[in-house]
N, C-alpha and C positions, 0 to 999 in steps of 0.2 A: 847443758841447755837443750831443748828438743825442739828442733825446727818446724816450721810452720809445712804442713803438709799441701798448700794450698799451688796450684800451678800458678808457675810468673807468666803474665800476659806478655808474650810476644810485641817488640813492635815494629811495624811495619811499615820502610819506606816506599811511599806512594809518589808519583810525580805527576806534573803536566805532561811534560816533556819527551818522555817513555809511554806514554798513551795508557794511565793506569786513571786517572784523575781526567775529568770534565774542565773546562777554562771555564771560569765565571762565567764568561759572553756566552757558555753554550748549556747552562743551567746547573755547573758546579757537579758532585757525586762521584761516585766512580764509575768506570768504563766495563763493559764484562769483561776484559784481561784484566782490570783491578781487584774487580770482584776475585776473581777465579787466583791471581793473587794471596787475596788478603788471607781466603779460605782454607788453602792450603797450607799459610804461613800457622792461622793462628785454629784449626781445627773446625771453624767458623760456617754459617750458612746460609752471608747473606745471599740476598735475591732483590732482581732487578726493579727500579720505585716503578710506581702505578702511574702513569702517564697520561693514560687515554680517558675513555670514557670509560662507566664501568656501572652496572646495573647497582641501587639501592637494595643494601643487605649481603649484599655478595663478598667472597674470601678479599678479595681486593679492596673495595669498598673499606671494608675494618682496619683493610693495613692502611689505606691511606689516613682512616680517620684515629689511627694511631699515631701513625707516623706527625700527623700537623701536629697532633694533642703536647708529643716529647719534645717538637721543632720550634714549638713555639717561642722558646724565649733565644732564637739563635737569631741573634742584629746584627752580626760580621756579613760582609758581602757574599761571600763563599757560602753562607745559611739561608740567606734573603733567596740564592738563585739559587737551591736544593730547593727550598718552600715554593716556588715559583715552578719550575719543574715537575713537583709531585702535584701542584693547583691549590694548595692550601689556601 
């Protein structure tokens, strides 16, 4: 039989607790030691959500209006405060 060449995704424990993960109450996501975590664990790259304000048209600008476009069907609480967060 010939195995599937494909890398196994890593997975990766994230907590509140260990300061890796956001608390609901503080808009959910993760923290940059999570980030800086998860990247290392799985090769990865994310980058920190878009918060502020941010001019129309700009590189941010697109990642936010990505990020709401992929978020949107997320109705768990921990999704409602990521989307609240980023200002979707």
């Amino acid at each position: 039989m010939a195995q599937s060449k494909r890398k196994k995704k890593k997975s990766v424990s994230l907590s509140v607790g260990r300061g890796e993960k956001r608390s609901i109450k503080q808009g959910g996501g993760l923290t940059a030691k999570g980030r800086a975590k998860y990247n290392k664990a799985t090769g990865s790259n994310l980058k920190a959500p878009v918060t502020g304000k941010v001019k129309p048209g700009s590189k941010a600008a697109a990642r936010r209006k990505s990020f709401c476009a992929r978020s949107r069907s997320w109705t768990g609480p921990r999704g409602k405060a990521a989307r609240r967060r980023w200002k979707c």
